[in-house]
LOVEXKE-233205 format. One record per residue (C-alpha): y negated, z negated, x negated. Coordinates in steps of 0.25 Angstrom, whole numbers, plus 5000, padded with zeros to 4 digits. Each point is the difference from the previous one (the first is absolute). Example, Ala and Ser with C-alpha at 12.3 -4.5 7.8 and 13.67 -1.06 7.14 Angstrom:
LOVEXKE-233205
501849694951498650024994
//
This chain:
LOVEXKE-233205
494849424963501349964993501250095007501449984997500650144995501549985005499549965014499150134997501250104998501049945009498850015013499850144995501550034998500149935017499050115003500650114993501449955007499450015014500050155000501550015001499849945012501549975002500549994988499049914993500749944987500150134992499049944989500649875000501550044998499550114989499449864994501149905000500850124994499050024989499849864997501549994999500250124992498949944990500849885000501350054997499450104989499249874992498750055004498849884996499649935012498650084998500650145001500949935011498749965009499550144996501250075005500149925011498650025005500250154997501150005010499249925012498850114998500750144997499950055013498549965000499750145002500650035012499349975014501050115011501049945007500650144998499950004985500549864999501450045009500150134990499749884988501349915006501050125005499850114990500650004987498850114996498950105007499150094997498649934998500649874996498949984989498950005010500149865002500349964987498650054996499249965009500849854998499550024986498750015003499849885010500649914989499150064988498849965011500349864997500049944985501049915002501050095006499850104992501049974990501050055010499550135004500850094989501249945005499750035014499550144998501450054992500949925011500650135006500050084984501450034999500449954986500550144995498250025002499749864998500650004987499350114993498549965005499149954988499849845005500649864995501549995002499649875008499350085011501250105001501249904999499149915011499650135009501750024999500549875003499150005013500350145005501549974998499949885007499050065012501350105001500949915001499349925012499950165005501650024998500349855007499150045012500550165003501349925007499249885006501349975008500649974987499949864992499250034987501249914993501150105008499050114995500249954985500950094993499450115009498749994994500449964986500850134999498950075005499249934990500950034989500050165002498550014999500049944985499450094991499350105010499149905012500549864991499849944985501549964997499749864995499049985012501450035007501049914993499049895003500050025015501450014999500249874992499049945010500450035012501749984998499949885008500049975016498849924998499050134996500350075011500049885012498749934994499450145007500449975011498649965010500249845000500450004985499150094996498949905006500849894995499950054985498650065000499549875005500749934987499450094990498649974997499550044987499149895000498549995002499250134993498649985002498950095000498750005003499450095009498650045004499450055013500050134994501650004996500349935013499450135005500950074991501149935007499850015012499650164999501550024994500549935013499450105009500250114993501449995006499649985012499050115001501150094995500949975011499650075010498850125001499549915012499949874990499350094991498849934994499849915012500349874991499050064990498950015013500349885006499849924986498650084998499649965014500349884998499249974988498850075005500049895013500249894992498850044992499350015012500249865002499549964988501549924994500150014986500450104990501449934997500249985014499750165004500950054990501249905004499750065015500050144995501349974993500649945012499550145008500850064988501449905004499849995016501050115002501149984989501049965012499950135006501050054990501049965006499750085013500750125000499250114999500550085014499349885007498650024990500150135003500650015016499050095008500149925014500149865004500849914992501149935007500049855002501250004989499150074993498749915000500749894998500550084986498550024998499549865003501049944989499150064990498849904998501049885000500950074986498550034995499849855000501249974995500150104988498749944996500049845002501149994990499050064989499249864995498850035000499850085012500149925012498750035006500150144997501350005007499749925015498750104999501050144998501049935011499049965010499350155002500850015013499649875005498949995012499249875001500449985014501549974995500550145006500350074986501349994991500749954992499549865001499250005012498849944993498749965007498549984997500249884995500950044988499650134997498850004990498850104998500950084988501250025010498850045010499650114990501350084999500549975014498850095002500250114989501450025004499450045014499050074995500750094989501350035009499150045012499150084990501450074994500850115005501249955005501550075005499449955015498550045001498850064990499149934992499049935011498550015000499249884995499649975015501249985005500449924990498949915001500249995015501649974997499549894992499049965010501249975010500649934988498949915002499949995016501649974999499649884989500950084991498950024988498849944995498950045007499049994988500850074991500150125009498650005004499850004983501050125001499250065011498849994993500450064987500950125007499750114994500449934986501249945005500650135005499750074987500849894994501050005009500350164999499650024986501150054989500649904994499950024982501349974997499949924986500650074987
//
């Protein structure tokens, strides 16, 4: 399978994004800044796109909406690190990301630290240029009142007294240079920012990827969005197990069972953007608030359809809250559209969140799951065969469904 690696960075940088929530655009504005800066500095166009992908992917590491907010409106904290690591580590999983994980790991080092650590003076002056430019966007956003061009000489003051100790002083007589112009700080501005990013395409990379580093991918993906919240915890991770193990069952073939289990992995990326008081609420959601939850398969698809390549995998993440008697969402599909592999994980997704703790009730029992799914099937909601197939291999099901995920290294 041929994949595009900038449409692969930017759908991961549009999942990362989702966390904030509300304020959405923080990787993106840290980017156009970057890219600007390594303009401005005569950077190659190589270590430009490099910068630049840098920027869109730093925060790959965080999955909290409260650890985001502290990200955009804290200048420092104790425990900033933590997400730098574990950001490290998601990118170093994948070989052609890899090449920016040193960066992304040191993007919170203070350069009075960075500076004395044994690595290539490339890594440091790139870990600098992003963290100085990730604290700016946090400067501009601590008075969201306030224009980010009437913020200017606010920031760049602040900018300028942190030289030496949190900043490389040539890193910030190049932000300086770059950004002495209206234009820096409006093209931040939402409609701009869009505007821009969609004009700056580094061209086609790309690679190929087998079924194994499509899994790879996707196990990225939703290690974010099993980090979000303690009751997201391993259910993307059970629901693409599931899901594989059914599709065996029916006898597809081997490329077409992984490309399930992958699309188990993705089904859920949309939820990041849920915040995580409604994941986490106890009692009854309010109809504002299902209607924030039933947004989520509809971003899914649409992080994912604009990755070449992964169309199918996309409708079959998007559809797993779709019911073949057109009662589901987002699309309202119907049996006649919704093929065996949406089926599959329509199924799982049931199966693993009934079979998991949740903030509302405890893990349920095998037979009342398989009654729940059972009404599923009176309602025409879900394929009967494929729940009598579950029904008749339960006991593996459920030991799938509830087992410990092994988070790869």
């Amino acid at each position: 399978m041929k994949l595009d690696l900038e449409q692969l960075i930017r759908a991961l940088s549009n999942t990362v994004d989702l966390v904030g929530v509300d304020e959405i655009q923080h990787g993106k504005r840290v980017a156009f800044m970057t890219l600007t800066c390594a303009e401005k500095a005569g950077y190659s166009r190589s270590e430009a796109t490099m910068l630049f992908r840098m920027a869109l992917l730093h925060d790959c590491g965080v999955s909290s909406t409260k650890v985001h907010r502290q990200i955009i409106d804290k200048l420092d904290w104790v425990g900033t690190d933590l997400h730098c690591l574990i950001g490290e580590r998601r990118l170093r999983q994948f070989a052609p990301l890899a090449p920016l994980a040193d960066a992304v790991r040191y993007h919170h080092t203070r350069w009075q630290v960075l500076k004395e650590l044994p690595l290539p003076e490339e890594t440091k002056r790139h870990a600098n240029l992003i963290y100085l430019l990730d604290r700016v966007d946090a400067l501009a956003t601590l008075q969201p009142d306030v224009s980010r061009l009437t913020g200017k000489d606010r920031i760049c003051k602040k900018v300028l007294s942190l030289r030496h100790t949190y900043f490389h002083p040539e890193i910030v007589e190049i932000f300086l240079a770059a950004s002495d112009n209206e234009a820096f700080w409006i093209t931040m501005e939402p409609t701009h920012l869009e505007d821009f990013l969609q004009s700056h395409r580094s061209g086609m990379d790309e690679i190929v990827v087998d079924v194994d580093g499509l899994y790879t991918i996707a196990t990225i993906f939703a290690e974010i969005v099993d980090a979000k919240s303690p009751f997201t915890a391993e259910h993307s991770r059970g629901v693409a197990s599931l899901a594989r193990f059914i599709a065996e069952k029916c006898r597809l073939t081997p490329s077409v069972c992984r490309q399930i289990e992958v699309a188990g992995l993705l089904h859920d990326l949309g939820k990041l953007q849920v915040p995580d008081m409604i994941l986490e609420f106890e009692g009854s959601l309010s109809r504002e608030e299902r209607a924030t939850m039933h947004h989520h398969s509809f971003v899914t698809h649409q992080i994912l359809n604009k990755i070449r390549g992964l169309e199918d995998i996309a409708l079959w993440a998007s559809n797993h809250h779709e019911k073949l008697n057109g009662s589901g969402y987002p699309f309202r599909r119907t049996a006649e559209t919704l093929t065996i592999e949406s089926r599959i994980i329509m199924i799982a997704d049931i199966f693993q969140a009934l079979a998991q703790n949740r903030p509302y009730r405890d893990s349920q029992s095998p037979e009342i799951i398989i009654d729940i799914l059972k009404q599923g099937v009176v309602r025409k909601e879900l394929d009967a065969e494929l729940v009598q197939l579950v029904e008749s291999e339960i006991e593996t099901c459920y030991a799938i469904a509830t087992a410990p995920s092994v988070k790869m290294n």
